[in-house]
PyMOL Python script that loads the backbone (N, CA, C, O; Angstrom):
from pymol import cmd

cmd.read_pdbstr("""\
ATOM      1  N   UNK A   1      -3.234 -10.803  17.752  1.00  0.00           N
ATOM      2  CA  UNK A   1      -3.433  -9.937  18.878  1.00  0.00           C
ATOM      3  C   UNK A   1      -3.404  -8.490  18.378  1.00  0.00           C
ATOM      4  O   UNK A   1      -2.332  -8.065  17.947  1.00  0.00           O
ATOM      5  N   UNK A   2      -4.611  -7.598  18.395  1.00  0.00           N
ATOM      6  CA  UNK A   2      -4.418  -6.207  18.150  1.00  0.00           C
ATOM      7  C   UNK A   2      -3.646  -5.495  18.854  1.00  0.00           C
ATOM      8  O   UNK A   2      -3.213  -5.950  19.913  1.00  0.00           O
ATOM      9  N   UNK A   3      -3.297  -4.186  18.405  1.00  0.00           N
ATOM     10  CA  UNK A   3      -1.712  -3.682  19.331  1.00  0.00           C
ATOM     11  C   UNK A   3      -2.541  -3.098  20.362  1.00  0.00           C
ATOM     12  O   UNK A   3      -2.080  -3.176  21.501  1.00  0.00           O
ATOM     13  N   UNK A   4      -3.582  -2.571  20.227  1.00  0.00           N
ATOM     14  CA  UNK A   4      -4.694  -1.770  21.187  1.00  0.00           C
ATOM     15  C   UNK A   4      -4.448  -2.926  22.871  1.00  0.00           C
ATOM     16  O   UNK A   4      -4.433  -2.523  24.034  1.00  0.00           O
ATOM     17  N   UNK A   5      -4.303  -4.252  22.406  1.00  0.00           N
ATOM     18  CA  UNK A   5      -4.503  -4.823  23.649  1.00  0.00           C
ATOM     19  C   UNK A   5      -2.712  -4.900  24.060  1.00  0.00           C
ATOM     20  O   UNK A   5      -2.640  -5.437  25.165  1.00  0.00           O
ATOM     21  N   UNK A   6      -1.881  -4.693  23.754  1.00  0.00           N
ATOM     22  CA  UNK A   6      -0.770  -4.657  23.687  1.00  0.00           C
ATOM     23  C   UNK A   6      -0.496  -3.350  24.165  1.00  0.00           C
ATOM     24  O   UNK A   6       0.236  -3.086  25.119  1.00  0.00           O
ATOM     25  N   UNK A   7      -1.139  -2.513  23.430  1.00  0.00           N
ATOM     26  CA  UNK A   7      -0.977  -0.976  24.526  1.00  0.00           C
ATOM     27  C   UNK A   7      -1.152  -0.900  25.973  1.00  0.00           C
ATOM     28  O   UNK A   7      -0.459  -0.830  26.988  1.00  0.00           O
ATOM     29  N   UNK A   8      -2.986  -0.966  25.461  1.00  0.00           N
ATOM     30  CA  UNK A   8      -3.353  -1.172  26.855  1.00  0.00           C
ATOM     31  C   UNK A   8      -2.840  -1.906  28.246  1.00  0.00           C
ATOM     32  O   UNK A   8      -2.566  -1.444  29.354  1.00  0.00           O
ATOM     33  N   UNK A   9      -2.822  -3.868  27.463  1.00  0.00           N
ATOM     34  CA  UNK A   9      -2.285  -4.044  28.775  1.00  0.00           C
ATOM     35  C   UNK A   9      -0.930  -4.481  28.981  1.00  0.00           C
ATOM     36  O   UNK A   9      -0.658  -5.244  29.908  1.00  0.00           O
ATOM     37  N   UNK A  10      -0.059  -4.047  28.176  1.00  0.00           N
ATOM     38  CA  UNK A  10       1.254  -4.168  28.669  1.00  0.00           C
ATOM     39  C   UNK A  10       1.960  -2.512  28.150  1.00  0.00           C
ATOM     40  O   UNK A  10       2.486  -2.392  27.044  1.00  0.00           O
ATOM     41  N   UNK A  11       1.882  -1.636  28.889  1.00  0.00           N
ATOM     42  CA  UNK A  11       2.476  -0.482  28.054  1.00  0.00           C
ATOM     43  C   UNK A  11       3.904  -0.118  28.484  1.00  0.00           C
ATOM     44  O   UNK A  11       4.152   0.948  27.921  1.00  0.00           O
ATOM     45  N   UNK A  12       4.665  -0.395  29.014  1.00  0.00           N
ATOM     46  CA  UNK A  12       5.966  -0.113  28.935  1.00  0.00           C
ATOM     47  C   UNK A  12       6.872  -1.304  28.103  1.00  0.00           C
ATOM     48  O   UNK A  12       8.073  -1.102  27.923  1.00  0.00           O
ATOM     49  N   UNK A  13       6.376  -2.261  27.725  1.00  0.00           N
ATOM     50  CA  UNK A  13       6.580  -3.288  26.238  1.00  0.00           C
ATOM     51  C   UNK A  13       6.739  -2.462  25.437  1.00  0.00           C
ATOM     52  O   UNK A  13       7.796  -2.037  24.970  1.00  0.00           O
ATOM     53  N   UNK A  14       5.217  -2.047  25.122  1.00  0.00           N
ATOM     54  CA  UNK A  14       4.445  -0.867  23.709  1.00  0.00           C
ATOM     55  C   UNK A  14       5.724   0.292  23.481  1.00  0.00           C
ATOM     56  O   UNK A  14       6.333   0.409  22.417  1.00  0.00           O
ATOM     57  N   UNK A  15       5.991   1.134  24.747  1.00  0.00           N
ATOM     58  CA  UNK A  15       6.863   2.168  24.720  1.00  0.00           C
ATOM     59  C   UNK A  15       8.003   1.652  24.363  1.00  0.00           C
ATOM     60  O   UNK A  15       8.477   2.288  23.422  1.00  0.00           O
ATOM     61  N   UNK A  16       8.822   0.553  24.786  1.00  0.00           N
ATOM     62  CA  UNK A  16      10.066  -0.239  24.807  1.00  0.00           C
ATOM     63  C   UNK A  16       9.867  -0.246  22.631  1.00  0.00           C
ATOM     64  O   UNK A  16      10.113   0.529  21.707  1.00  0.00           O
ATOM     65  N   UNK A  17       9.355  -1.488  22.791  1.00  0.00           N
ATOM     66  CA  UNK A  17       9.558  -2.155  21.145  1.00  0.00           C
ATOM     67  C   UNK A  17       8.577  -1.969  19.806  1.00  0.00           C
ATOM     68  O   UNK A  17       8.717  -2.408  18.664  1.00  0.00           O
ATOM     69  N   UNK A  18       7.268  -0.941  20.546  1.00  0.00           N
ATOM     70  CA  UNK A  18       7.038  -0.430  19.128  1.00  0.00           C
ATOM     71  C   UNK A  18       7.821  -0.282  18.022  1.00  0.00           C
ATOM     72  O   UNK A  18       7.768  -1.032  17.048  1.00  0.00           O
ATOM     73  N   UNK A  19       8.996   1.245  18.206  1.00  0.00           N
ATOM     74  CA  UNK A  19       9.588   1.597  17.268  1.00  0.00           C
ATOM     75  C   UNK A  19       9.810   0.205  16.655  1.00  0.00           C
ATOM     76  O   UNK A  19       9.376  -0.040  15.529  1.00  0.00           O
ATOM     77  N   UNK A  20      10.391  -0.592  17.283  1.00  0.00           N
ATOM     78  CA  UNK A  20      11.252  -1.898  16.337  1.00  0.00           C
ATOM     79  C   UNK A  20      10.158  -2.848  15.766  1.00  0.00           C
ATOM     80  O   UNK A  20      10.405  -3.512  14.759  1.00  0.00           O
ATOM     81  N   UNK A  21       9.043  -2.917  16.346  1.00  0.00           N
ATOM     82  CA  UNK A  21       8.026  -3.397  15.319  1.00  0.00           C
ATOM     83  C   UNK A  21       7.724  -3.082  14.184  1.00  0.00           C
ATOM     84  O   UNK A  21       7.725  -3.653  13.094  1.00  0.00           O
ATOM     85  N   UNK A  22       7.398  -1.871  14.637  1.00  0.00           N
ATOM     86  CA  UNK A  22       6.671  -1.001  13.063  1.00  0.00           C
ATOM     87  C   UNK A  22       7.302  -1.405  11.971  1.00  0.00           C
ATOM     88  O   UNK A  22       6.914  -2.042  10.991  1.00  0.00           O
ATOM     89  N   UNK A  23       9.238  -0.547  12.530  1.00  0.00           N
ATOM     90  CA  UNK A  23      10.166  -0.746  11.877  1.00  0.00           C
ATOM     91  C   UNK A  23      10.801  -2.055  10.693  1.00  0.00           C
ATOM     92  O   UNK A  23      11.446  -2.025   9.644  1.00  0.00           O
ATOM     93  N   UNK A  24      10.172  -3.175  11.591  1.00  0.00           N
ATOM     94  CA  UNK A  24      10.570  -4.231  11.708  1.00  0.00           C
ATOM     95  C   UNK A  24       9.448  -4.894  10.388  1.00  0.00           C
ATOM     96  O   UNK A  24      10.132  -5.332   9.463  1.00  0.00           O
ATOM     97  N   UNK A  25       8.413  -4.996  10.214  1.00  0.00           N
ATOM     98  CA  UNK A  25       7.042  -4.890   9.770  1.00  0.00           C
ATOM     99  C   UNK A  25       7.104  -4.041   8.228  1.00  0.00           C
ATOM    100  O   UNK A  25       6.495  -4.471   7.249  1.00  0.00           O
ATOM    101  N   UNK A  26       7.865  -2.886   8.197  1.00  0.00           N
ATOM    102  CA  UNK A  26       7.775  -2.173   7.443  1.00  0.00           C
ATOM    103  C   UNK A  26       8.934  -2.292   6.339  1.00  0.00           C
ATOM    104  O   UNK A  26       8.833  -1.971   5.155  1.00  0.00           O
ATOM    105  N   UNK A  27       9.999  -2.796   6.956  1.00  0.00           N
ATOM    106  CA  UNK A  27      11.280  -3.866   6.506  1.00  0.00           C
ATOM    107  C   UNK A  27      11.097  -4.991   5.850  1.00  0.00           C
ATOM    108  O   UNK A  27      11.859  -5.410   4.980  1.00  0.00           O
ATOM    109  N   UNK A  28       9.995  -5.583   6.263  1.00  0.00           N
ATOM    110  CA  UNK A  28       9.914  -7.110   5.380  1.00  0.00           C
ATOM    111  C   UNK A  28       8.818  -7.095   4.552  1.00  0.00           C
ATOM    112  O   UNK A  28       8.717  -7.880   3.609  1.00  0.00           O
ATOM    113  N   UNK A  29       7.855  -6.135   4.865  1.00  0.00           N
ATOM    114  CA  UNK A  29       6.905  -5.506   3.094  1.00  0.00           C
ATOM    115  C   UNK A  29       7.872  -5.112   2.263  1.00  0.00           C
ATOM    116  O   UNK A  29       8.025  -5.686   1.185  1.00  0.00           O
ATOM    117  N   UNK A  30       8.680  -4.051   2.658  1.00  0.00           N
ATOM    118  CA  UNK A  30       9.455  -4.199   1.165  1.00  0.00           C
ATOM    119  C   UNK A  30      10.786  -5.105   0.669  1.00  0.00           C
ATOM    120  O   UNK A  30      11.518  -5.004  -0.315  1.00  0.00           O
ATOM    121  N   UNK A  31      10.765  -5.826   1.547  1.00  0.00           N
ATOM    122  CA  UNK A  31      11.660  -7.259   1.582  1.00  0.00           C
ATOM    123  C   UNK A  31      11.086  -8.224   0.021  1.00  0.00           C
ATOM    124  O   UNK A  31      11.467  -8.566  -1.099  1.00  0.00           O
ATOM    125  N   UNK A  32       9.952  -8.305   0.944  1.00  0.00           N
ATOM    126  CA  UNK A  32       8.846  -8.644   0.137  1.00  0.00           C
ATOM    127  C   UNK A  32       8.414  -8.221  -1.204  1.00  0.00           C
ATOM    128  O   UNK A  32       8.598  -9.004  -2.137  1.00  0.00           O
ATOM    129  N   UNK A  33       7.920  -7.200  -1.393  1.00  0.00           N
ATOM    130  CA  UNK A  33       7.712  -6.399  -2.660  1.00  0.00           C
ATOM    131  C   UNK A  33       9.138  -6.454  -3.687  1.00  0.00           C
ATOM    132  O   UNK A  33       8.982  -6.439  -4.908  1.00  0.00           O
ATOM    133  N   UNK A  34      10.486  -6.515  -3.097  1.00  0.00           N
ATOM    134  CA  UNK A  34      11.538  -6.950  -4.268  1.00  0.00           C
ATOM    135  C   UNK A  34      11.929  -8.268  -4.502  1.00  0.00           C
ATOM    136  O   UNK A  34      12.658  -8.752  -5.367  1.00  0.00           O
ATOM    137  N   UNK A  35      11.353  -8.727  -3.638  1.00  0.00           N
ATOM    138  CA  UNK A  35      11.687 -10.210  -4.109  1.00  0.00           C
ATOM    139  C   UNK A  35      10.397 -10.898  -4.939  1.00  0.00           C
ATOM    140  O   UNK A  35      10.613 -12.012  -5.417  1.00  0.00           O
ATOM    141  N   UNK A  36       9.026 -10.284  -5.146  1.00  0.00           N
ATOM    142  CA  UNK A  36       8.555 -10.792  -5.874  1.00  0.00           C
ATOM    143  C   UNK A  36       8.585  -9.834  -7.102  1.00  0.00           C
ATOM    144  O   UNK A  36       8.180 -10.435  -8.097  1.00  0.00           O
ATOM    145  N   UNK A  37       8.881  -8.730  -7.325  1.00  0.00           N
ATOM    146  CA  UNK A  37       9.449  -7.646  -8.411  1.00  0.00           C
ATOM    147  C   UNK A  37      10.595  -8.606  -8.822  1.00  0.00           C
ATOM    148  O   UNK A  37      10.406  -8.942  -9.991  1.00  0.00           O
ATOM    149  N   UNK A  38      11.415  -9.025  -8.444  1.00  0.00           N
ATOM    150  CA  UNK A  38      12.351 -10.016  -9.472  1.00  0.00           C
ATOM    151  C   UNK A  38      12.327 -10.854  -9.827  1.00  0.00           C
ATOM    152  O   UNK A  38      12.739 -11.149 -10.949  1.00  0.00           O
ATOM    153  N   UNK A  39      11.679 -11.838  -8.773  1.00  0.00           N
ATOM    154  CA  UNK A  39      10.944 -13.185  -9.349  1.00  0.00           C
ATOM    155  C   UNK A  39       9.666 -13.182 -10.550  1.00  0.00           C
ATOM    156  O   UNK A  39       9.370 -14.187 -11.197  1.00  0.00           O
ATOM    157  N   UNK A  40       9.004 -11.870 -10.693  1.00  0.00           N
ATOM    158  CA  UNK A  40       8.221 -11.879 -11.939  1.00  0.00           C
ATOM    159  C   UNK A  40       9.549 -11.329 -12.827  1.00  0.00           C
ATOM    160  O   UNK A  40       9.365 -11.794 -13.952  1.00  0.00           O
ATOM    161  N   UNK A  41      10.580 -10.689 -12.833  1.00  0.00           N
ATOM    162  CA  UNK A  41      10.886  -9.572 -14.093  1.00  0.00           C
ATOM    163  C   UNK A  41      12.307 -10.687 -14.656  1.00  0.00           C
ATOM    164  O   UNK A  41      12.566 -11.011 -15.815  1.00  0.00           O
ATOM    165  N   UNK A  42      13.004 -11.062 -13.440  1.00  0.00           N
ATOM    166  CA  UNK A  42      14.389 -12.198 -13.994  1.00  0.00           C
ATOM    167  C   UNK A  42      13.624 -13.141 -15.048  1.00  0.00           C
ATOM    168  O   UNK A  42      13.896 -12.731 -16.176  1.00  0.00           O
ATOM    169  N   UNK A  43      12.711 -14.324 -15.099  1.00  0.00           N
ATOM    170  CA  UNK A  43      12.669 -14.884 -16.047  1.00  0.00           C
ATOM    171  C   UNK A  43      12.553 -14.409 -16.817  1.00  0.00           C
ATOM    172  O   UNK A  43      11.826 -13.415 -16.827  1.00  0.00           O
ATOM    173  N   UNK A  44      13.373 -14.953 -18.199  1.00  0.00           N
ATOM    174  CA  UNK A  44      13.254 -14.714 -19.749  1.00  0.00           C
ATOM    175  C   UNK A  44      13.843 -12.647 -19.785  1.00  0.00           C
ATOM    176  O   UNK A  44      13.775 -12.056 -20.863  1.00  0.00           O
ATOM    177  N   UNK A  45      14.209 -12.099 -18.855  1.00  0.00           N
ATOM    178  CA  UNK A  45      14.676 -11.184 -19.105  1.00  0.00           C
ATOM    179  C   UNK A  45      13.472 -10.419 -19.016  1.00  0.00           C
ATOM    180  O   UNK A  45      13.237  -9.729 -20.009  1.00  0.00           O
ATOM    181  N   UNK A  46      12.830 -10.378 -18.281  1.00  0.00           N
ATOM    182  CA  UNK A  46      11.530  -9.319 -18.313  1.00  0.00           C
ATOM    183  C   UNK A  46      10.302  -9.418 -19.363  1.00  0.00           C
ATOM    184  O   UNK A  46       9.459  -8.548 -19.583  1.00  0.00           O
ATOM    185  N   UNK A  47      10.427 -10.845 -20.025  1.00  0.00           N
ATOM    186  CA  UNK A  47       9.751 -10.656 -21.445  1.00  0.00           C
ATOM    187  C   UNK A  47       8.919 -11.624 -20.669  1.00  0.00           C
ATOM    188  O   UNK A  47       8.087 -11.943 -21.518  1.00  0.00           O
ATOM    189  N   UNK A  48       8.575 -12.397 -19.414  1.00  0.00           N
ATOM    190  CA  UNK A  48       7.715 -12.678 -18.939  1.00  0.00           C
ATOM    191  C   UNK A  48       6.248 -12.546 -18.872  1.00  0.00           C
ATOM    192  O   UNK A  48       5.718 -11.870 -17.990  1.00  0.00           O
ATOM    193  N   UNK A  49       5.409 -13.325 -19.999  1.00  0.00           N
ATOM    194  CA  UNK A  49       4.027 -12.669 -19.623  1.00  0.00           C
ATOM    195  C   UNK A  49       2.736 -13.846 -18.711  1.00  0.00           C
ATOM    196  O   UNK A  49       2.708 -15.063 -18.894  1.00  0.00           O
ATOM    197  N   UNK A  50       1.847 -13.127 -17.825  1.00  0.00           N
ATOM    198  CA  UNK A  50       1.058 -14.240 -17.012  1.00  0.00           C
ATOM    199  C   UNK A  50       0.003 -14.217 -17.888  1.00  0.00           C
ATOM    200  O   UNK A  50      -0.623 -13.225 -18.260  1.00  0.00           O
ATOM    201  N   UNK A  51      -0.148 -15.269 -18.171  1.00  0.00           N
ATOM    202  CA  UNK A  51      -1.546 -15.135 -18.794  1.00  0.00           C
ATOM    203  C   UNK A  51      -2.718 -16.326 -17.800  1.00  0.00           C
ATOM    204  O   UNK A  51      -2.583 -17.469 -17.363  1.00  0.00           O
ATOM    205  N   UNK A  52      -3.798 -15.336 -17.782  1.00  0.00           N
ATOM    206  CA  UNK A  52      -4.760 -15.791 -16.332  1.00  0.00           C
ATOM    207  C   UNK A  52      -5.827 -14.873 -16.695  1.00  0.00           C
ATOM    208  O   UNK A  52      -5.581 -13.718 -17.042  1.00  0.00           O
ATOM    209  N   UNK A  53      -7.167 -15.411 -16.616  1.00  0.00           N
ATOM    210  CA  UNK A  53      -8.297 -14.848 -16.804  1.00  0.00           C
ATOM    211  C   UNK A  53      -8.506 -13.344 -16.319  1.00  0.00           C
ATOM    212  O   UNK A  53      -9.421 -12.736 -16.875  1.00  0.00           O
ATOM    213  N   UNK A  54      -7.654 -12.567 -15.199  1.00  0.00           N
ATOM    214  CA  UNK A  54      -7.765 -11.579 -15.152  1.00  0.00           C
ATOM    215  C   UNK A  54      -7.433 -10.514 -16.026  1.00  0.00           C
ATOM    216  O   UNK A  54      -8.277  -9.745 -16.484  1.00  0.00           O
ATOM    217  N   UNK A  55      -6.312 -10.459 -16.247  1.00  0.00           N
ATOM    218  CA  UNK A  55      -5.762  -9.969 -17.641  1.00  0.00           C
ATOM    219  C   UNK A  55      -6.994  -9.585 -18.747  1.00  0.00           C
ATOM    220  O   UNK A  55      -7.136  -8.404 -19.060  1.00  0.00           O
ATOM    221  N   UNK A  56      -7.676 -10.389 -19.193  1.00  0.00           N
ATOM    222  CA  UNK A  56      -7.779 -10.178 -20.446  1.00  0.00           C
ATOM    223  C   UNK A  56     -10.077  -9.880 -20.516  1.00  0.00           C
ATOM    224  O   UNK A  56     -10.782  -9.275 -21.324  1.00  0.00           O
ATOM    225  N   UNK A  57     -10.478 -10.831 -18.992  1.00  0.00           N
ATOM    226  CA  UNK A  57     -11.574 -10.466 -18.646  1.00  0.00           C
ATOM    227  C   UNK A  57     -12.497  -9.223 -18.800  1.00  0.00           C
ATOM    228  O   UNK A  57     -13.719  -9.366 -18.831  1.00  0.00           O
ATOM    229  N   UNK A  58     -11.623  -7.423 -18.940  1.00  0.00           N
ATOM    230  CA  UNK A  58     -12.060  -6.870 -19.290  1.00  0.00           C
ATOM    231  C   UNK A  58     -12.373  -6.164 -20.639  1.00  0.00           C
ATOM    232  O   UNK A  58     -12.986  -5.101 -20.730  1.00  0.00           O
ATOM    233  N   UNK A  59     -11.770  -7.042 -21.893  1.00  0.00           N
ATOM    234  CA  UNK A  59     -12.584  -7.612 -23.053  1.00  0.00           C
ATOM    235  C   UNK A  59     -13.489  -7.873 -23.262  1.00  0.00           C
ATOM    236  O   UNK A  59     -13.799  -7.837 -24.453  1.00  0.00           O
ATOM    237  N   UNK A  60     -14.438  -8.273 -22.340  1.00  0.00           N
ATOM    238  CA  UNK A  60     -15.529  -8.953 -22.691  1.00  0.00           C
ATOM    239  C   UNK A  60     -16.621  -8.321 -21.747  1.00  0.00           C
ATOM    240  O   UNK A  60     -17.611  -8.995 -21.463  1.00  0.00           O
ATOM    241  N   UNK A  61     -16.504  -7.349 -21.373  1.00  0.00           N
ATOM    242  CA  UNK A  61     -17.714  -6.329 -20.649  1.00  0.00           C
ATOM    243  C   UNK A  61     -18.333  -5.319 -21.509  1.00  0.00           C
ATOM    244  O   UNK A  61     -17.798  -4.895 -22.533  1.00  0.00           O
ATOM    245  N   UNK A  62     -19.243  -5.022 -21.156  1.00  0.00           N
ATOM    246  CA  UNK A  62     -19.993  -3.908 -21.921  1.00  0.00           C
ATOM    247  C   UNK A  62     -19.478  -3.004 -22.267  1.00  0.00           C
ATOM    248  O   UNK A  62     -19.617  -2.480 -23.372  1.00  0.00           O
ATOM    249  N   UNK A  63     -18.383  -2.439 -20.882  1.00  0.00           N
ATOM    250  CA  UNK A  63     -18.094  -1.208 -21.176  1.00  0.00           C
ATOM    251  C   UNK A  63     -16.691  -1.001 -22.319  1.00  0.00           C
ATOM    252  O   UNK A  63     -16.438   0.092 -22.828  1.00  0.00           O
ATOM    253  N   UNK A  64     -16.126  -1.876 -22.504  1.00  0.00           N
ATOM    254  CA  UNK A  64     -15.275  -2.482 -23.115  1.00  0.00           C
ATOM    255  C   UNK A  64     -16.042  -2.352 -24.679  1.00  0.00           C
ATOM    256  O   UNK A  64     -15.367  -1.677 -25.457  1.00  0.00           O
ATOM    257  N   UNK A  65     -17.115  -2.796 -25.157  1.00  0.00           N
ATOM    258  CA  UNK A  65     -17.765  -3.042 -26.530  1.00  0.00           C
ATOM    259  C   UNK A  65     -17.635  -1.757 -26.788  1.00  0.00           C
ATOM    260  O   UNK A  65     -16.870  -1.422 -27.692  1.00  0.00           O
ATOM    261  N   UNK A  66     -18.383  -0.742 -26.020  1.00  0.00           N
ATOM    262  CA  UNK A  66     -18.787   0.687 -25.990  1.00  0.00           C
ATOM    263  C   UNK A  66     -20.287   0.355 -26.253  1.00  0.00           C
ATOM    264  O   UNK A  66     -20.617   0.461 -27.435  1.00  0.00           O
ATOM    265  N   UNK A  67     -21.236  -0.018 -25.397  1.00  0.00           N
ATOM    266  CA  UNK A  67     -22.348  -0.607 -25.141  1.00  0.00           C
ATOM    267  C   UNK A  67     -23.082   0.347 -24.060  1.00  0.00           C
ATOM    268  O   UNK A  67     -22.241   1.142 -23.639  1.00  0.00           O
ATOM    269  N   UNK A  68     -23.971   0.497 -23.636  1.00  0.00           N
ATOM    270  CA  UNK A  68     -24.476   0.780 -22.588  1.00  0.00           C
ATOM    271  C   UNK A  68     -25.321  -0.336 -22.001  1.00  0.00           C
ATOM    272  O   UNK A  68     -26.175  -0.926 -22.663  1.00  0.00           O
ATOM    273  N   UNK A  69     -25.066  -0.581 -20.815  1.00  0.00           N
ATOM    274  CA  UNK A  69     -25.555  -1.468 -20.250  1.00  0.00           C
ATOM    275  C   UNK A  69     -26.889  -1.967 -19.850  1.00  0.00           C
ATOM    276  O   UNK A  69     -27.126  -3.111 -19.464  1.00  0.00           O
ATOM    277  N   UNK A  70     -27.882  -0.834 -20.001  1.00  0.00           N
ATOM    278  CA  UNK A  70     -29.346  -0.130 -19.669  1.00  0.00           C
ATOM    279  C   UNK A  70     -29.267   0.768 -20.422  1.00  0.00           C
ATOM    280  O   UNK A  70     -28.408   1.600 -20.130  1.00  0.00           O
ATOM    281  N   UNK A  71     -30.106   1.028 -21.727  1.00  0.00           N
ATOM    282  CA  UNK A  71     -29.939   2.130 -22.713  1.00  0.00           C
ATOM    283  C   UNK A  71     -31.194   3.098 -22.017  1.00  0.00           C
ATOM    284  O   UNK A  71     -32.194   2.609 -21.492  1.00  0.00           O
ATOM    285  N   UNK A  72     -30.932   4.503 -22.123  1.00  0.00           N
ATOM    286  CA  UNK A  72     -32.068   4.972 -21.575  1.00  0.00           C
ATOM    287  C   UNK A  72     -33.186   5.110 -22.355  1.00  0.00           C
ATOM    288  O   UNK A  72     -33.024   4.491 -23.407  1.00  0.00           O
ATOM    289  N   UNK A  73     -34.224   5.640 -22.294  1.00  0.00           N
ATOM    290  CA  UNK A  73     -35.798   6.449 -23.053  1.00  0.00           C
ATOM    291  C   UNK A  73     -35.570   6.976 -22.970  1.00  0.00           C
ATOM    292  O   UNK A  73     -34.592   6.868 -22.230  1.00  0.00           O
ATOM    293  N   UNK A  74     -35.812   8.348 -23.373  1.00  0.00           N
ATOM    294  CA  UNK A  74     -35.824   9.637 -24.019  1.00  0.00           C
ATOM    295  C   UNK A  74     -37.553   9.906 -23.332  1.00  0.00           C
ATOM    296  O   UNK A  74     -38.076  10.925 -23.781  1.00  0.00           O
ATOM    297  N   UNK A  75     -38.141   9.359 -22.651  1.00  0.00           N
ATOM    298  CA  UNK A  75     -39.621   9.594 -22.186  1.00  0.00           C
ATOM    299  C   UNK A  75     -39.331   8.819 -20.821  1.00  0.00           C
ATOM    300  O   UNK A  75     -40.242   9.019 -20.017  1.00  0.00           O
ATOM    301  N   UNK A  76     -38.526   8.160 -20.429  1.00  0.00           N
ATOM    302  CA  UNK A  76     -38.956   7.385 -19.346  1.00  0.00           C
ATOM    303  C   UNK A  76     -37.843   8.078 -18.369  1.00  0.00           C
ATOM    304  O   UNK A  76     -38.070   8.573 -17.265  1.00  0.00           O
ATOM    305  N   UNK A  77     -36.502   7.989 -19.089  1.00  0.00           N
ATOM    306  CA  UNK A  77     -35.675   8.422 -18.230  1.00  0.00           C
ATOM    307  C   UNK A  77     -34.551   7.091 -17.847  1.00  0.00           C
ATOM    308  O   UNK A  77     -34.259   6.127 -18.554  1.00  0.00           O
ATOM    309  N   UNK A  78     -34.056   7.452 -16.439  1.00  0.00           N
ATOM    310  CA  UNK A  78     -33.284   6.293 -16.560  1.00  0.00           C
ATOM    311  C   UNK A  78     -33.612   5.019 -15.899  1.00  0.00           C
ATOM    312  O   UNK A  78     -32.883   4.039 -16.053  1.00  0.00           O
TER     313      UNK A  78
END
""", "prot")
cmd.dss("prot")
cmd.show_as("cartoon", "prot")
cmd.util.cbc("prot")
cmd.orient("prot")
């Protein structure tokens, strides 16, 4: 449910328990954010490494070789 319809059609709710939403919302992102900050850093003492195709994927791009991807002409342009 967007809050827009929550404004609109209930607004002395909206006025009442916003604050404690937001609040509330903004409390368990960073609830969140330390509990997976320790669950990656506690094992092995922080010496934890993921290894997963993202990581290491930008190895193997052009820009990575020092390549240009489309070399230009010098007559044609780009």
């Amino acid at each position: 449910m967007p809050p827009q319809f929550v404004r609109t059609r209930k607004p002395q709710w909206w006025l009442k328990y916003n604050y404690i939403l937001s609040s509330a919302l903004d409390t368990g992102t960073i609830f969140g954010i330390i509990l997976v900050s320790l669950y990656i850093y506690l094992p092995k003492e922080g010496t934890l490494t993921l290894n997963w195709w993202g990581n290491t994927v930008w190895q193997n791009t052009a820009d990575a070789a020092g390549v240009a991807y489309n070399p230009t002409d010098p007559d044609i342009g780009f």
